[in-house]
C-alpha positions as a Markdown table, in Angstrom:
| # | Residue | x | y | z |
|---|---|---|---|---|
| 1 | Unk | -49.3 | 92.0 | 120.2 |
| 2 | Unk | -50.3 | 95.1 | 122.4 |
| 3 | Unk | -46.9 | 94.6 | 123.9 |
| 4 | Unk | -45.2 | 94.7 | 120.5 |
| 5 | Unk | -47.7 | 98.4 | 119.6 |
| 6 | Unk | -46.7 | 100.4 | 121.9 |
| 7 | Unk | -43.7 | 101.0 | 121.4 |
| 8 | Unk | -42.9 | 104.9 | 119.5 |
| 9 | Unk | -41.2 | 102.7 | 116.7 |
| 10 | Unk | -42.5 | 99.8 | 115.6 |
| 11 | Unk | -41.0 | 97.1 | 112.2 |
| 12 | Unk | -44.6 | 97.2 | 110.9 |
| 13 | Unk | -43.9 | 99.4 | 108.3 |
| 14 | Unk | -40.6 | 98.1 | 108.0 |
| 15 | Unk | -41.7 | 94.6 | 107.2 |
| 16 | Unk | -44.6 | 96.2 | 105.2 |
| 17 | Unk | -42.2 | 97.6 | 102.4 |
| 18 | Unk | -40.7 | 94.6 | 101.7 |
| 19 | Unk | -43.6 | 92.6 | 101.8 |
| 20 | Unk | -43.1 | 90.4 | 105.0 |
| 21 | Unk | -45.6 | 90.5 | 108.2 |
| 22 | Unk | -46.0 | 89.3 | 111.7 |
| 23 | Unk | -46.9 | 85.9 | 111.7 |
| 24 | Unk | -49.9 | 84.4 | 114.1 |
| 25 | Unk | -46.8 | 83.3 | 116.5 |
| 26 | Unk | -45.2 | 86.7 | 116.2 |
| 27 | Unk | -42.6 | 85.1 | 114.0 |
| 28 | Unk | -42.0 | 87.4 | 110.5 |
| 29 | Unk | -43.5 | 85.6 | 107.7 |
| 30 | Unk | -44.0 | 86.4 | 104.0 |
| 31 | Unk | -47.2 | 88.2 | 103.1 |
| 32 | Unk | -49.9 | 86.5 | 100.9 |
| 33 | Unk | -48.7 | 87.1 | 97.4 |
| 34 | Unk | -52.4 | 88.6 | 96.7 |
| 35 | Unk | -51.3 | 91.4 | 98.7 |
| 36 | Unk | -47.6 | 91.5 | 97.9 |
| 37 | Unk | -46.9 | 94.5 | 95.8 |
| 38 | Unk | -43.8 | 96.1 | 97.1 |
| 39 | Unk | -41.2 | 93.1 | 96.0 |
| 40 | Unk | -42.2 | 93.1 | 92.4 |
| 41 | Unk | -42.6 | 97.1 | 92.2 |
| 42 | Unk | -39.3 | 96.9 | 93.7 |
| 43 | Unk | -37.7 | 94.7 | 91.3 |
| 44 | Unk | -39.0 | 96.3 | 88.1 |
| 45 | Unk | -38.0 | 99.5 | 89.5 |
| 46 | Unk | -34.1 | 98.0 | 89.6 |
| 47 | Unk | -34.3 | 96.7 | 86.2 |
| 48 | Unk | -35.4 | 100.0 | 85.0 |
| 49 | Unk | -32.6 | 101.7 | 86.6 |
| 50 | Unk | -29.7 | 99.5 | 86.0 |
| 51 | Unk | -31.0 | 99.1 | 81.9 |
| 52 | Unk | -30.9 | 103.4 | 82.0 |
| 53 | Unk | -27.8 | 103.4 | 83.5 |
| 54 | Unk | -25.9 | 100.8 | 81.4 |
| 55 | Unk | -27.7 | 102.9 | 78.2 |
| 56 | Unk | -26.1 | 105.9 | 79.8 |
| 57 | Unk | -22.4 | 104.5 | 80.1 |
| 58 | Unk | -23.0 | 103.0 | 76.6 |
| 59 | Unk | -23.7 | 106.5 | 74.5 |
| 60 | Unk | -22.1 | 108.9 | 77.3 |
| 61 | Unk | -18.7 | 107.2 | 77.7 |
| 62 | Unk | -17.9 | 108.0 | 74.0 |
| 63 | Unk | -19.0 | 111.4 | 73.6 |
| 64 | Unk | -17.2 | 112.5 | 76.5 |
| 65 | Unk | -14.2 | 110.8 | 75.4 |
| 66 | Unk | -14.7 | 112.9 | 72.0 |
| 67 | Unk | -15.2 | 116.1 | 74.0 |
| 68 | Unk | -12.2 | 115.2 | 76.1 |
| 69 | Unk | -9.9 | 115.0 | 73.1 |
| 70 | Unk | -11.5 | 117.3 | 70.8 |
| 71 | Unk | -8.6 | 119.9 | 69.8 |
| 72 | Unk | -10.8 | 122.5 | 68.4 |
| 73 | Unk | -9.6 | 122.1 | 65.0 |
| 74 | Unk | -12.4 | 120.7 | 62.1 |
């Protein structure tokens, strides 16, 4: 484990963002899910994104089409 520290870069907080640890056998393992926050904050924050962005292709795609072809005429 010391062996593992002392190094100037380290996958601790690598394997901290997505909620994985070293193991007792220094194997990575999954962390408890009491203490795993980062996979679901993770998740909800790409369903949030991908539900704006599919609103935004669904009411932006036509009104630049109708600003694209507008002729300037009423």
């Amino acid at each position: 484990m010391l062996k593992r520290g002392t190094s100037a870069y380290t996958a601790f907080y690598l394997l901290r963002s997505a909620d994985y640890q070293y193991g007792p056998d220094s194997q990575i393992v999954a962390s408890p899910p009491e203490t795993a926050i980062f996979r679901n904050m993770f998740l909800r924050t790409l369903g949030i994104s991908m539900g704006v962005t599919a609103l935004t292709l669904l009411l932006g795609l036509p009104v630049a089409y109708l600003l694209a072809t507008f002729t300037g005429q009423l």
